[in-house]
PALONU-207319 format. One record per atom (N, C-alpha, C): atom name; y, z, x; residue in one letter. Coordinates in pm, whole numbers, plus 50000, padded with zeros to 5 digits. Example, Ala and Ser with C-alpha at 12.3 -4.5 7.8 and 13.67 -1.06 7.14 Angstrom:
<rs>
N 49431 50780 51319 A
CA 49550 50780 51230 A
C 49670 50780 51320 A
N 49775 50708 51285 S
CA 49894 50714 51367 S
C 50003 50787 51290 S
</rs>
This chain:
<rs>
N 68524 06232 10479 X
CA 68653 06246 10410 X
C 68734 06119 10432 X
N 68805 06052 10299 X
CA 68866 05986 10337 X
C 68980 05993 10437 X
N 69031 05861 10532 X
CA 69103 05826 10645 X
C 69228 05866 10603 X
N 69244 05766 10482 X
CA 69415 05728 10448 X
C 69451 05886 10374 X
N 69389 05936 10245 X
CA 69434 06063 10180 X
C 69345 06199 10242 X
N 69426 06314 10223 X
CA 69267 06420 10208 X
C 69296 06459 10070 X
N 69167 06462 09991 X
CA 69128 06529 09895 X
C 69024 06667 09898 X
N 69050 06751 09835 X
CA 68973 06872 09870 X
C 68898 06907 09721 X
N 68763 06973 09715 X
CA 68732 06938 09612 X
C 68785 07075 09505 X
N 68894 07147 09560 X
CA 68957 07260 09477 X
C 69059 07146 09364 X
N 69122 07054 09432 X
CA 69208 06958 09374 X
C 69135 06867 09266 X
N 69010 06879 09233 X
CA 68972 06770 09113 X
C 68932 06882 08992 X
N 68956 06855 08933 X
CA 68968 06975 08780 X
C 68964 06890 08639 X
N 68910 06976 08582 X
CA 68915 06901 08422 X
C 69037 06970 08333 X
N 69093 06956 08214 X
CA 69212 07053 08216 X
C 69261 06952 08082 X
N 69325 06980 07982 X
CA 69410 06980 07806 X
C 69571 07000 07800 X
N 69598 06919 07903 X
CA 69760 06885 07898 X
C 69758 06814 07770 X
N 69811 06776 07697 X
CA 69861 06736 07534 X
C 69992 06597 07557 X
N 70064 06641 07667 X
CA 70142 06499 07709 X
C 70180 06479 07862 X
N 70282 06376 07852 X
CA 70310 06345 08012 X
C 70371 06468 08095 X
N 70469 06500 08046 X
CA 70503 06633 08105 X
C 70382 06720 08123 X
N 70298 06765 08068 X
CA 70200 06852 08085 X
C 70080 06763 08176 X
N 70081 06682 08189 X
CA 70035 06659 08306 X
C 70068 06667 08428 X
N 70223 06571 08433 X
CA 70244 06619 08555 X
C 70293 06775 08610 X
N 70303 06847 08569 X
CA 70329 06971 08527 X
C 70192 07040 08609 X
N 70112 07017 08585 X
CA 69927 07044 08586 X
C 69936 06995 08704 X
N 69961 06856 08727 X
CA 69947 06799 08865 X
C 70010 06909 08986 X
N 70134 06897 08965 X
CA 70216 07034 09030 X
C 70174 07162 09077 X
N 70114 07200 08964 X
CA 70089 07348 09016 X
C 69980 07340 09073 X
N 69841 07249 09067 X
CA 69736 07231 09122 X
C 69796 07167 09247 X
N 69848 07098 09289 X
CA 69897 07076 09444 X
C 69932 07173 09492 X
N 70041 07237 09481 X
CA 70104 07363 09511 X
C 69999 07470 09558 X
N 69922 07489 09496 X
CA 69795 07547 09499 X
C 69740 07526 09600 X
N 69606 07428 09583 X
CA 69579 07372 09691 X
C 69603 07335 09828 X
N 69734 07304 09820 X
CA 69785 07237 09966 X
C 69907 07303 10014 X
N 69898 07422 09927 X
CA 70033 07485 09997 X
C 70166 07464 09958 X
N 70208 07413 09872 X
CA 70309 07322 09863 X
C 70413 07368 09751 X
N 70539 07316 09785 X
CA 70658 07441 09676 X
C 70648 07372 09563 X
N 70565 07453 09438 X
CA 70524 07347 09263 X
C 70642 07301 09223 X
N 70796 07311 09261 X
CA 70944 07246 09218 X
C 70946 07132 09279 X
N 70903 07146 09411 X
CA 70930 07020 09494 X
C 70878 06888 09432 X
N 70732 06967 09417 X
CA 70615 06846 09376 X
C 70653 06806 09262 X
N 70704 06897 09131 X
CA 70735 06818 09023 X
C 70824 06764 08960 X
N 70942 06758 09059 X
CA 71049 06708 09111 X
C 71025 06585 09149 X
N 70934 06546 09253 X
CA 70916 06455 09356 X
C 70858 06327 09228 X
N 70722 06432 09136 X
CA 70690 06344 09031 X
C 70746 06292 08935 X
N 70868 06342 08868 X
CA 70896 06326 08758 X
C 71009 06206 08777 X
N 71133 06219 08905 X
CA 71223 06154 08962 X
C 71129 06024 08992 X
N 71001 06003 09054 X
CA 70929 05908 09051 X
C 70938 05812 08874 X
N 70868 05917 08797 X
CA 70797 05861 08720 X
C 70930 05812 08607 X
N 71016 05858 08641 X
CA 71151 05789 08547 X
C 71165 05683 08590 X
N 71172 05610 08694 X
CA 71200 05486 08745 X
C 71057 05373 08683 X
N 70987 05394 08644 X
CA 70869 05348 08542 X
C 70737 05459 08546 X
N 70700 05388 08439 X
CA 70543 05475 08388 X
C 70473 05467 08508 X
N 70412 05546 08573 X
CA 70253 05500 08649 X
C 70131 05501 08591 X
N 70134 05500 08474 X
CA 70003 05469 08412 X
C 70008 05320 08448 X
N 69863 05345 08493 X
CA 69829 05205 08588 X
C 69756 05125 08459 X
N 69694 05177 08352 X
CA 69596 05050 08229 X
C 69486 05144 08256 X
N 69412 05118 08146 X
CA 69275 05131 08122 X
C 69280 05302 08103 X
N 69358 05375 08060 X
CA 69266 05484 08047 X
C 69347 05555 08186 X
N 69435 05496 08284 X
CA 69398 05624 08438 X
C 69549 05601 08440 X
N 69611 05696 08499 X
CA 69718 05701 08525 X
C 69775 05782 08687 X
N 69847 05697 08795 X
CA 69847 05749 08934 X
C 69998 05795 08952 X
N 70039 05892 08914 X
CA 70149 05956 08923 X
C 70148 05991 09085 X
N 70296 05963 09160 X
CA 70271 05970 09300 X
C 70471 06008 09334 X
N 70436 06045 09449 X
CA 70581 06089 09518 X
C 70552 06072 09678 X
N 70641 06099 09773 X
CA 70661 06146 09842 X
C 70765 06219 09911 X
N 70710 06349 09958 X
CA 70813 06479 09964 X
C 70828 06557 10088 X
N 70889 06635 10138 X
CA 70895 06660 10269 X
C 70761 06764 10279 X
N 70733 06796 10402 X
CA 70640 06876 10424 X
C 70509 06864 10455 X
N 70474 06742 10469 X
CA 70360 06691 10459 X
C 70371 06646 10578 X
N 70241 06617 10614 X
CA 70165 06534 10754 X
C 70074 06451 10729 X
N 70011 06423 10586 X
CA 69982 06278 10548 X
C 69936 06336 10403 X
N 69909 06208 10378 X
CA 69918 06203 10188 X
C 69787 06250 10161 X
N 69812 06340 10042 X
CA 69705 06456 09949 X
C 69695 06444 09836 X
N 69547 06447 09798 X
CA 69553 06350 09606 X
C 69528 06488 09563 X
N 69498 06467 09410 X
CA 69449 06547 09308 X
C 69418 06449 09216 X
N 69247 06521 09181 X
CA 69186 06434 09044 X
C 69260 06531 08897 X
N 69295 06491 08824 X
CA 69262 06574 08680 X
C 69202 06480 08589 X
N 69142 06515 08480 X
CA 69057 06447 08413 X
C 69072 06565 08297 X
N 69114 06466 08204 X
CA 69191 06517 08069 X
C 69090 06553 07957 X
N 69053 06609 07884 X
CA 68963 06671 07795 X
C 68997 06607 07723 X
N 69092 06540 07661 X
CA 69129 06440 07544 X
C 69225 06320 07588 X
N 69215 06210 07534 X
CA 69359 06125 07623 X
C 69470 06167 07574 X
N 69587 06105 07673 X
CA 69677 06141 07597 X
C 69801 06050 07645 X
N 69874 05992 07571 X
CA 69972 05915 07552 X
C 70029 05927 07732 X
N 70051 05783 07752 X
CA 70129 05784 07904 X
C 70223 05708 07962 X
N 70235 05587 07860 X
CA 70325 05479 07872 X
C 70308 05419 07968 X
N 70145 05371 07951 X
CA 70130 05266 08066 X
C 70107 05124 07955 X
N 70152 05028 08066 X
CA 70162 04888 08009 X
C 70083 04861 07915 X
N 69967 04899 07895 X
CA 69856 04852 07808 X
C 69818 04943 07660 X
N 69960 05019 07727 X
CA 69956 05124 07571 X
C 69817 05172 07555 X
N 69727 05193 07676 X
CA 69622 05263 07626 X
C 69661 05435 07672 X
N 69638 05548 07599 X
CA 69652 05690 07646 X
C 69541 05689 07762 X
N 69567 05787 07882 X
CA 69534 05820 07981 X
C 69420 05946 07987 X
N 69276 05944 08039 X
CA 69181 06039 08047 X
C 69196 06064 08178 X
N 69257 05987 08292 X
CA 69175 06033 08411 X
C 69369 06017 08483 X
N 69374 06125 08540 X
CA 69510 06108 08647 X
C 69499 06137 08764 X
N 69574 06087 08884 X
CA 69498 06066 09024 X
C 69618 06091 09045 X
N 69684 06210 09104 X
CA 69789 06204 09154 X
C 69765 06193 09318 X
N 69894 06144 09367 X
CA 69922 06137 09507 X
C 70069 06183 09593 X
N 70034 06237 09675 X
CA 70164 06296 09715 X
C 70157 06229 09906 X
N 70314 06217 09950 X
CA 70263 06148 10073 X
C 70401 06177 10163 X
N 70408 06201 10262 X
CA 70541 06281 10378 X
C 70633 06156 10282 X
N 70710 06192 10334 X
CA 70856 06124 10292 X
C 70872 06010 10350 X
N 70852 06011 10511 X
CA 70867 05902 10581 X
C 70733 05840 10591 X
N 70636 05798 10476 X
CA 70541 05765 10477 X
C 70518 05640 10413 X
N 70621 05552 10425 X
CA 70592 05409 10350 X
C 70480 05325 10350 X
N 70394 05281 10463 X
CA 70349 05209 10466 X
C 70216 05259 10388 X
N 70195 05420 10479 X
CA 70071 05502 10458 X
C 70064 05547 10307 X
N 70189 05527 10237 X
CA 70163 05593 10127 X
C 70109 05453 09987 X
N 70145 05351 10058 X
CA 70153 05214 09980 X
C 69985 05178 10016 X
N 69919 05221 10108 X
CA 69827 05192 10179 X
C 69717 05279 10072 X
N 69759 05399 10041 X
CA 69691 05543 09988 X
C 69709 05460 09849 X
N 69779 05444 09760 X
CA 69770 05383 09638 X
C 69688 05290 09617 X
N 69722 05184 09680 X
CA 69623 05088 09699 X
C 69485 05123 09726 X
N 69447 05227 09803 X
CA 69312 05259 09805 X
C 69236 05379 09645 X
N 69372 05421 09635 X
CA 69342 05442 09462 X
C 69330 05324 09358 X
N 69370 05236 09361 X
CA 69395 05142 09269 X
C 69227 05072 09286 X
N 69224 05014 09377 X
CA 69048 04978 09417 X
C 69005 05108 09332 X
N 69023 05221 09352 X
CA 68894 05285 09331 X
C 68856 05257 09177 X
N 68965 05287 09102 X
CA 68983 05253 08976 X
C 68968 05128 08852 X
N 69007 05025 08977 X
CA 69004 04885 08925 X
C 68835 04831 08913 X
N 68771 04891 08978 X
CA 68632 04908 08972 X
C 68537 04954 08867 X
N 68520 04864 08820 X
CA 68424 04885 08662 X
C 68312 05013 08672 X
N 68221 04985 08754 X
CA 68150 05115 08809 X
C 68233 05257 08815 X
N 68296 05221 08922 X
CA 68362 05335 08938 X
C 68423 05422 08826 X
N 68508 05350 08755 X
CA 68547 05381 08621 X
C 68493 05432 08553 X
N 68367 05311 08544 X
CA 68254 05406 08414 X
C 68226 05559 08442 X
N 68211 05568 08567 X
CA 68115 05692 08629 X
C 68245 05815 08632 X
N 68374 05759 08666 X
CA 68461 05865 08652 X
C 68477 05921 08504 X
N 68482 05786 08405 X
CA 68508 05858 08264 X
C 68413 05948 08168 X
N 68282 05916 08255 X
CA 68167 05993 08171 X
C 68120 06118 08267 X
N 68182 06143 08366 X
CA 68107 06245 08437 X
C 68170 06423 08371 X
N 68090 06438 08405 X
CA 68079 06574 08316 X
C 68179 06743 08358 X
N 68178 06705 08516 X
CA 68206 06824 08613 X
C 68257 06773 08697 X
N 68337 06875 08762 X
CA 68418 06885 08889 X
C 68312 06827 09041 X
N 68232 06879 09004 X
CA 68154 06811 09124 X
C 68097 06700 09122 X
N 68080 06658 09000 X
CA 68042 06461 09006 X
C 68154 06388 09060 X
N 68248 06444 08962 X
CA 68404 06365 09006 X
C 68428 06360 09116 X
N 68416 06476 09199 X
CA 68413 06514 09369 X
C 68376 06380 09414 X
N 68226 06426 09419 X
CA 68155 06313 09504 X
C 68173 06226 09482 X
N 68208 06108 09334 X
CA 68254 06004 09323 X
C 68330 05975 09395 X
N 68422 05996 09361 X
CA 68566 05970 09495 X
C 68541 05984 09617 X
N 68495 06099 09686 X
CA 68476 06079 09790 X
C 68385 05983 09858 X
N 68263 06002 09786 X
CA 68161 05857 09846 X
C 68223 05749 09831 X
N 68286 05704 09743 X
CA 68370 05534 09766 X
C 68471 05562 09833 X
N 68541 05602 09828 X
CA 68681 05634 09930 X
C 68634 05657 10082 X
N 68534 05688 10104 X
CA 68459 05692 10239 X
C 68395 05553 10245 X
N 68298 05549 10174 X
CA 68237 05355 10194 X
C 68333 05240 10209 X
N 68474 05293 10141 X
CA 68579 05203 10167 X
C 68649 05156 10264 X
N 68611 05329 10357 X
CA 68707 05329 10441 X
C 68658 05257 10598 X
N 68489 05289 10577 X
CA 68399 05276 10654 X
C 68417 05036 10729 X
</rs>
């Protein structure tokens, strides 16, 4: 398991949000879910984020991120969009793959640290390829986790 985030493989899902709100929206309640966590807080934490600029990072992926109280270190979620869909990232390309991240409040360094180890994962041609064509929740799994572990290693 990766060092810097935990990801669990209940948190990577495929899923037909239609826009940004409905993603992060999706993001929300699948955290909440997963990790316990109050779904207002989280989509609160995201949205107050994501007004201050887009996080669609280019290419297709978009890393919507916060940090919120309650936490004891930062917790991702894969979604992976059944169709793209518009995200207002710089490159004006719509978004298939969203990586959210959530990280304690007082988590600056660790949470700048956790992005950055998303951003590698992504910025990675391989990686990319293999995230945008994989089929299931459990390819996606192991993707991430095997590089996010070899990374960490």
């Amino acid at each position: 398991m990766n060092v810097i985030f935990k990801l669990l493989p209940e948190a990577v899902w495929i899923d037909s949000p239609t826009d940004k709100g409905g993603i992060l929206s999706a993001l929300a309640t699948r955290f909440a879910k997963v990790y316990a966590l109050d779904r207002t807080v989280v989509l609160e934490g995201l949205e107050e984020r994501e007004a201050l600029g887009s996080t669609g990072f280019g290419r297709g992926v978009a890393l919507p991120h916060a940090r919120i109280e309650g936490l004891k270190r930062p917790v991702a979620a894969l979604l992976k969009l059944a169709r793209p869909v518009e995200f207002g990232a710089a490159d004006r390309m719509p978004v298939d793959l969203a990586i959210g991240l959530l990280s304690p409040i007082n988590a600056g360094a660790t949470h700048l640290h956790a992005l950055a180890a998303l951003s590698r994962l992504v910025r990675d041609e391989e990686m990319h390829r293999a995230l945008t064509e994989a089929g299931d929740t459990e390819t996606l799994y192991a993707l991430l986790t095997n590089a996010s572990d070899r990374d960490a290693a």
